[in-house]
N, C-alpha and C positions, 0 to 999 in steps of 0.2 A: 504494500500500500504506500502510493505515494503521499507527501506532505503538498505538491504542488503536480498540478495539473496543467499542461499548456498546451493550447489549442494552438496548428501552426506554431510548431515548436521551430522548422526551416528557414522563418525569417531569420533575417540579420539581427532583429532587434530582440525578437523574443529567445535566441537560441541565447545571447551573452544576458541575460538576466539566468536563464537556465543555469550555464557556465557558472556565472557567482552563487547562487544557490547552492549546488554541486558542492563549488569549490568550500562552502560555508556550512556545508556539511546535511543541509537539506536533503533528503530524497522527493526525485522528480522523475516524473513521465511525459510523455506527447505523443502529438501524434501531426501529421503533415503528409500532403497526397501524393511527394514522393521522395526518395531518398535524398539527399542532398552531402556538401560537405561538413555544412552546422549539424545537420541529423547525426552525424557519422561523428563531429565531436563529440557532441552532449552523450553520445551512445559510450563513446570511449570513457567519460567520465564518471559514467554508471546509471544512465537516464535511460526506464524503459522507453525506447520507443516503437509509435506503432503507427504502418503506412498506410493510408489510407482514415476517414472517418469513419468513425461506428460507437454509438452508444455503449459498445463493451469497452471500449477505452476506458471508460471512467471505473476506476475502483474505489472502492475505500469511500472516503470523504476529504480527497484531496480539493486546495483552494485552486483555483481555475481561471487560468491565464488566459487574457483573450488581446485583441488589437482592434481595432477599429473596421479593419478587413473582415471580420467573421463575420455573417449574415446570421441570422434569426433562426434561422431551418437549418444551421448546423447539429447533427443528429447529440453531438457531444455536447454543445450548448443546452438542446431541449433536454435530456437527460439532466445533464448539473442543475437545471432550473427546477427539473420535478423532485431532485432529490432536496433540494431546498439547499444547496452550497455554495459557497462563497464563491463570487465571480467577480474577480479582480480584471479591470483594466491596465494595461500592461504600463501604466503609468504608477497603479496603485499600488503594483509589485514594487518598480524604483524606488517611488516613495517606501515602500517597507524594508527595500534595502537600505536607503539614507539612512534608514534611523537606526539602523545599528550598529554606526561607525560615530566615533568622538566628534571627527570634524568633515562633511559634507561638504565641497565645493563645488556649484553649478555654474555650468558656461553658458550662455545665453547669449539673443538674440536672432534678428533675422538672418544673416551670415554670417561663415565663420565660427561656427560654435564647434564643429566639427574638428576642426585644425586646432581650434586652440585647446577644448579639452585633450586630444591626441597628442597636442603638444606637452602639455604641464602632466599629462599622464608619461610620459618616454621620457622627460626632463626628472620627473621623480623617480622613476624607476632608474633611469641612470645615476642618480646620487644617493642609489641607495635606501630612500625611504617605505621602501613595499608598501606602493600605493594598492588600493582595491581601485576599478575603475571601469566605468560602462560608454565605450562611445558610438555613435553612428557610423563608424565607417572603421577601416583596419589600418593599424600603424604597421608599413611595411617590416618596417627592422623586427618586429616582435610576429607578426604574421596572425597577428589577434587583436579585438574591437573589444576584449572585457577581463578582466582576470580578478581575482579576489583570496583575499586572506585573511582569517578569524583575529589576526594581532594588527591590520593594521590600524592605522589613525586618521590614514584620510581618505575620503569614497572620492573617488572625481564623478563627475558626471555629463552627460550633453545633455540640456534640457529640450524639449521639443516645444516649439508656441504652434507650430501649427495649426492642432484643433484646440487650444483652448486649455489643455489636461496639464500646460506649465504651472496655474496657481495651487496647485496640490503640494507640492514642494514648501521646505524652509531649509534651505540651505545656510550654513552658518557664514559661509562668504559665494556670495553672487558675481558673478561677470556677465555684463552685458556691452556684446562689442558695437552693435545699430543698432537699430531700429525706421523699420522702411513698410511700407506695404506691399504684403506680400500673401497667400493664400487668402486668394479675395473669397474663394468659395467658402470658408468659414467667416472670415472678418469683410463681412457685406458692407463697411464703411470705411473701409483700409486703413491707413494708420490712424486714424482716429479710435476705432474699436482695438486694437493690437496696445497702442497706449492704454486706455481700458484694462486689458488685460494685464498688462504691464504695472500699472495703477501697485494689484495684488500682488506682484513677484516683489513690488519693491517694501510692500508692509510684512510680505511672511520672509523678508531675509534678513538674514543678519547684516555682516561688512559688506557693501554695495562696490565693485569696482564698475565706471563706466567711462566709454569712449566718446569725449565729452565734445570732440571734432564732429560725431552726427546729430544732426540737425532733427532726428526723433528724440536721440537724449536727449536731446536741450532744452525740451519740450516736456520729457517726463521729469527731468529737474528740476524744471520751471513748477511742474506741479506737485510738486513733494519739497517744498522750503523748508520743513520742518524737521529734513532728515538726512544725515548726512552722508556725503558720495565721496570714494576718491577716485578722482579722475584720471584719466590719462589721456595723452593725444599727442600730435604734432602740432596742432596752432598752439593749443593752451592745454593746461590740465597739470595735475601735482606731478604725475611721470611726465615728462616731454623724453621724444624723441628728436636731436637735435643733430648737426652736419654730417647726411644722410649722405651715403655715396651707393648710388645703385649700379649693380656687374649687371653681367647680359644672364644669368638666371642668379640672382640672389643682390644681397645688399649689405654695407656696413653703416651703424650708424650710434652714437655714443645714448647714454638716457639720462636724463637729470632728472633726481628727484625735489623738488621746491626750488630749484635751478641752481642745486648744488651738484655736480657730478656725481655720477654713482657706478657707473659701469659701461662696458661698449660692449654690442653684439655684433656678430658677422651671420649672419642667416646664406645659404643655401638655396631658401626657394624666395622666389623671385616676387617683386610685386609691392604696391604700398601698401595694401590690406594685410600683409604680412609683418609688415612693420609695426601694424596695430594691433595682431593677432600676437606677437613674440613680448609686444610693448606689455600690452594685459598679462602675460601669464609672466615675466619681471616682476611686473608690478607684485601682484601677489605674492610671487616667490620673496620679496624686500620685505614688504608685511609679516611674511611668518617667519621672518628675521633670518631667513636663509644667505648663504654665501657662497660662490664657488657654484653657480649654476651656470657662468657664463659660454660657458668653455663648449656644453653639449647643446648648444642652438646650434653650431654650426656644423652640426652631424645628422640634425634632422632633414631629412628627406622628403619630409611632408606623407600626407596622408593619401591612403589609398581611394583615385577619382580626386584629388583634389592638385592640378597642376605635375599629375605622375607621367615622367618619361616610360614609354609602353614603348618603344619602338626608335632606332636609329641605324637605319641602312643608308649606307650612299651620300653618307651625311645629309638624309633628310630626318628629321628629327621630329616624331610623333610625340602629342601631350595630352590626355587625355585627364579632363576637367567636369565636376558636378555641373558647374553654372551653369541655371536655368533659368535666372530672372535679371532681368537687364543691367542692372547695377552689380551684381554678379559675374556677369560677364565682362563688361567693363572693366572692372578691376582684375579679370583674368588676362584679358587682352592688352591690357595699359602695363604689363610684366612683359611684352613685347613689344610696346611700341619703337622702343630706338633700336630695335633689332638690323643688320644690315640684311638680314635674308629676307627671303620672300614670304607674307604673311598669310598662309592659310586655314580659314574657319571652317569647319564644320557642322553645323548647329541643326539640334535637333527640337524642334518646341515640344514643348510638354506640357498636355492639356489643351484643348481647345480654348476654355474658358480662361486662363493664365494669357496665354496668346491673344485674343480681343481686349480683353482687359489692361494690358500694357502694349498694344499694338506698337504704340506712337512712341514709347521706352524702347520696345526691343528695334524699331526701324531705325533710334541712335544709337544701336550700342556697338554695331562694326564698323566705325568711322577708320579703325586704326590697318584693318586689313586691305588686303589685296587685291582677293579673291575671298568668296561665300558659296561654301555648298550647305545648298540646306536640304533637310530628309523630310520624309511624310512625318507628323503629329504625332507622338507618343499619345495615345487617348485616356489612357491610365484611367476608362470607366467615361470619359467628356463623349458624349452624341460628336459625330462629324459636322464641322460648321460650313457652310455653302460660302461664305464669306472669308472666315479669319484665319486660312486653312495656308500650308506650306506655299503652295505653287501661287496663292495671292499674296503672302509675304513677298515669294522672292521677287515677284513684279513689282512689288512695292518699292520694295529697298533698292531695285536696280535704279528707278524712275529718280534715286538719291545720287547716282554716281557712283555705287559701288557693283560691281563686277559679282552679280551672283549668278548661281545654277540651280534651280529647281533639280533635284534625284527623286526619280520616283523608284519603287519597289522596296524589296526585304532590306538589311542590315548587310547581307552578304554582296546584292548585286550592288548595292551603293559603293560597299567597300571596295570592289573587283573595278567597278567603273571609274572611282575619282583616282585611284592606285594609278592607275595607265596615266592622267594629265602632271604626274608630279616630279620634281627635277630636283638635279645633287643642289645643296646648300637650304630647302624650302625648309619652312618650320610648319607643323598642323596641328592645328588645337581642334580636339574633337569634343563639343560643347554640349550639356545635356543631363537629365537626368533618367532619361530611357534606356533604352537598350542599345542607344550608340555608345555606351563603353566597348561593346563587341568588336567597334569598326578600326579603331588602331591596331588589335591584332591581323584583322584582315587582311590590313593595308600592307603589314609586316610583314606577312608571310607572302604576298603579291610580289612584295619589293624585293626580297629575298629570292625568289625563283629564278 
């Protein structure tokens, strides 16, 4: 009998809560409709699992993990619902992991929560402090998104705003790097409701760090007088980053704390968001009076999807990147602007409904490229829209000056197709949160034949 239950135990997100359970000494089960590499962990750690759904999954009176993905008519849902058992959303688990570590620190915001928890998770584990930690996505060098230990002291965590399930949390120190609008499908008033939310992250947390250079923080400062933030930024803020020298993939640049010197970083991955992403997780490492962190920023690698070299044949040089929302992108592409090669996008929209919704954002956010290959819509669940659809984009954006291509078809013939127009020295950033992660290996193995 298990203690926990997890429906779609396969995802990414629900297997590394599994993982920490496991590791924390829980017994756990699931179940997921087909094998995967996460099934095949959580298996190895001692998690029954079981393929396919079926109401005999459930034993016992284990608590019962769910995500926002499970429908109603899941056989294993109605079951746990007749036996009257606890049916935790996969946020409500986090939360139950938070609270049983001394000190809990959440990374937040609308980007970059990903890099930076991944980051201050690989930055603490390098110095030795056996963090516990849950993130969205995989730190290459550890080849893992969660790991946990009954003696440590600090949980990291990525908070998700997405649907809303962030104010569940009280993290004893907060990181919030922007705030933007962004999942219009839940926040119907854009940053306006996202603040709102935000409102609650900022009364259930403890020490508040924020990235006091965006223009939504400055907003939820503006509305929280009564409470205090330590900032950080490049224009202003208690951390500054100041005489910033950026390389062709990474950056140096010193950080004053109250404009007293404190330390210099050399980061590896490229970009200003990174310099706010490496600034934030400094900052807190000075907070918890740490020393001697300096030295393993500049061995991070960044995180997997997020700016990862996937591919370098013939010296064309493959990057494969989450960004799906314009300002996202932006700051992925502004990591190449002063590049002397040739700038190649790839971008894949995600959502029909994200796409109309920022049309008029994402039609400026490849000013800096070349060339645009763009793919059919990820629909992630969005109806097909007769209007705000790939091949009306790429008309769109051409009618701007920039040099796009409509690709129609699968992930495969895109990849086989755009492979054949590409030359030694180009650089390709393959943009997206669908299934175009698949299309730099494609491209790699094209170019390698």
């Amino acid at each position: 009998m298990s203690d926990f239950h997890f429906i779609a135990i396969g995802g990414v997100g629900q297997s590394a809560l599994a993982k920490i359970l496991l590791c924390l000494g829980y017994s756990v089960s699931g179940s997921d409709i087909q094998e995967s590499k996460y099934t095949k962990l959580v298996s190895e750690l001692g998690a029954e699992i079981f393929i396919g759904h079926n109401k005999n999954n459930i034993k016992g009176k284990p608590k019962v993990v769910i995500s926002s993905a499970i429908k109603e008519d899941n056989p294993e849902l109605i079951k746990a619902r007749e036996l009257g058992l606890e049916i935790m959303h996969r946020s409500d688990c986090l939360k139950y992991i938070s609270e049983l570590f001394p000190c809990f620190i959440g990374l937040s915001g609308t980007h970059g929560k990903t890099t930076t928890s991944g980051l201050l998770s690989y930055i603490s584990e390098k110095m030795g402090l056996e963090p516990s930690y849950a993130i969205g996505g995989i730190i290459p060098e550890f080849n893992i998104n969660a790991q946990a230990d009954k003696n440590s002291k600090y949980f990291i965590a990525e908070l998700d705003e997405s649907d809303g399930t962030i104010v569940k949390y009280h993290p004893h120190i907060t990181v919030i790097n922007n705030l933007e609008a962004d999942h219009l499908d839940h926040y119907k008033n854009g940053l306006s409701d996202i603040l709102d939310t935000f409102q609650i992250v900022v009364k259930n947390s403890g020490k508040l760090f924020v990235n006091i250079d965006n223009q939504g923080i400055k907003e939820l400062v503006k509305r929280n007088s009564d409470k205090e933030f330590i900032t950080y930024g490049i224009e202003e803020g208690f951390y500054r980053a100041k005489n910033i020298s950026y390389k062709e993939l990474g950056s140096e640049f010193e950080i004053y704390k109250n404009n007293q010197y404190l330390t210099k970083i050399n980061l590896i991955i490229p970009g200003k968001h990174n310099i706010y992403n490496a600034l934030a997780i400094a900052s807190v490492l000075d907070y918890l009076n740490f020393s001697g962190y300096e030295k393993y920023f500049n061995t991070f690698s960044g995180m997997g999807r997020r700016f990862q070299l996937v591919g370098d044949v013939n010296n064309i040089k493959i990057i494969d990147d989450y960004a799906h929302h314009p300002s996202e992108i932006q700051s992925t592409l502004s990591a190449i602007k002063n590049l002397s090669r040739k700038k190649i996008a790839i971008f894949q929209p995600h959502r029909y409904t994200r796409l109309k919704a920022l049309w008029n954002e994402f039609l400026d956010s490849f000013n800096v490229v070349d060339e645009l290959y763009i793919l059919d819509t990820f629909c992630a669940g969005d109806e097909f829209d007769e209007t705000y659809n790939s091949q009306n984009f790429a008309n769109a954006i051409s009618k701007k000056g920039i040099k796009a291509n409509y690709i129609k078809g699968n992930i495969e013939e895109a990849g086989k197709n755009i492979a054949q127009k590409l030359h030694q020295g180009d650089i390709v950033l393959t943009l997206g949160a669908g299934d175009i992660t698949k299309i730099g290996g494609i491209i790699n193995d094209m170019l390698s034949k």
